[in-house]
N, C-alpha and C positions, 0 to 999 in steps of 0.2 A: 504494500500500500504506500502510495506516495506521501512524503512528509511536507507539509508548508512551515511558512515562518512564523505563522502561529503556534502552533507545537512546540516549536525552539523555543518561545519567549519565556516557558517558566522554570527554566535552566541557570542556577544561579552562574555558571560559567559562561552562558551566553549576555549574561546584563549588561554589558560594556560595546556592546553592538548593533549597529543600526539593523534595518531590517535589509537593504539593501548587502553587508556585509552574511547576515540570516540566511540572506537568500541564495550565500553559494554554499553553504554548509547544507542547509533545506536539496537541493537539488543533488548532492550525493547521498542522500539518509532516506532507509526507509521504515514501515511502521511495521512492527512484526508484532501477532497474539500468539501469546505463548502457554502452553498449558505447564501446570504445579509439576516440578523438580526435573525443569528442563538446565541441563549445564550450560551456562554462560560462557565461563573460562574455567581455565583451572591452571593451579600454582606453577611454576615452572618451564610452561608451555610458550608457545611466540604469542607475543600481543599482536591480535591483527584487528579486532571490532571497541570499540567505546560503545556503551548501550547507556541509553535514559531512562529513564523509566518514569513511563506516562499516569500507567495503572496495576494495582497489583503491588509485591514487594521481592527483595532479592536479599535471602541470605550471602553475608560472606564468611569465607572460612580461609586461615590461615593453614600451615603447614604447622605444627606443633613435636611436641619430643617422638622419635621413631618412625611411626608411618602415620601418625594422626592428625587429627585436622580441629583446631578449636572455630568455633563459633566466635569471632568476634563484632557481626554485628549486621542489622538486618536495615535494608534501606527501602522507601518507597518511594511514591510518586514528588517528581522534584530534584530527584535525588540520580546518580549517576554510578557505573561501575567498569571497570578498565581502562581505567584510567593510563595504563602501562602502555601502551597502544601510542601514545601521543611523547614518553621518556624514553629516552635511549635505558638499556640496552633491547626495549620493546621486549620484553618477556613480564606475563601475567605472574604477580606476586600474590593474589590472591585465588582459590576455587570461590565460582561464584553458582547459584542457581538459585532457579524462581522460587520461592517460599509458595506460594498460591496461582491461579491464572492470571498474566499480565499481560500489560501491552507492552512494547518498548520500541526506541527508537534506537534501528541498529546504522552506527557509521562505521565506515573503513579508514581504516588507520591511517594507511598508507596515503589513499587520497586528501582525509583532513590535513596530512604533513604535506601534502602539496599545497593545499590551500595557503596555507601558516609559509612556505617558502614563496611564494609570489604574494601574499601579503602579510609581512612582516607583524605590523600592528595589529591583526586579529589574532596572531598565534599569541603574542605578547599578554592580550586581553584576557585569551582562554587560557592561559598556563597559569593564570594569574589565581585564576580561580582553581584551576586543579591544584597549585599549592596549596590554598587553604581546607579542601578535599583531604590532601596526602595527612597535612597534618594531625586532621581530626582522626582521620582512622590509624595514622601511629598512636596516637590517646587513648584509644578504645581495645586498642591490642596492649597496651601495656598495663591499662587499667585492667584487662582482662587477664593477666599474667601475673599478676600482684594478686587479686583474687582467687585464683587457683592455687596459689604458691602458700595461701594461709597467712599473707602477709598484710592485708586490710583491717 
């Protein structure tokens, strides 16, 4: 399903952008319904998709001690995940998958880093934002590693 610039707008990463700028991100994304504990990503793997998420929610899961995997934290509508997609060395740091039925808006990596190299100042805008993304989920695995650890 095709994505418009309306879709885009309630993406805290796209707020620094006009619609015009929207509208070449909008033109490579499309809308995808996805049914409950469909895989997103998974840890380790190439980052090739960034997904939004429109409706619905997406657990994430770390890599943890041996072969497991912790839960560190569940995102919904607003909210964003693969981030790794758009940071070198492009490989997905998290497993991700749909918690419930969603919708999401899937873009390609590859072409958003085209976008970002012929215009500079939109990649600048949206990185800007996935920093404050990266950070909050380094908080949420640590918080989440201190509480396991019996250390809270």
């Amino acid at each position: 399903m095709l994505t418009e610039v309306r879709d885009l707008r309630g993406f805290k990463i796209f707020d620094e952008l006009d619609d015009q700028e929207l509208g070449l991100i909008a033109k490579i994304a499309k809308t995808e319904e996805l049914g409950k504990d469909a895989i997103l990503t998974r840890a380790g793997k190439p980052a090739a998709q960034l997904y939004l998420v429109v409706r619905g929610s997406v657990t994430i899961m770390t890599p943890g001690p041996g072969d497991t995997e912790m839960r560190v934290d569940e995102v919904g509508p607003g909210q964003i995940v693969g981030w790794s997609t758009l940071t070198g060395p492009y490989i997905y740091t998290a497993t991700t998958m749909t918690a419930e039925e969603s919708t999401l808006i899937v873009i390609g990596g590859s072409k958003l880093r085209e976008i970002f190299e012929l215009n500079n100042h939109i990649g600048y805008r949206v990185l800007k934002g996935i920093g404050y993304i990266v950070a909050r989920r380094m908080a949420a695995i640590e918080a989440k590693c201190v509480t396991e650890d019996g250390k809270s």
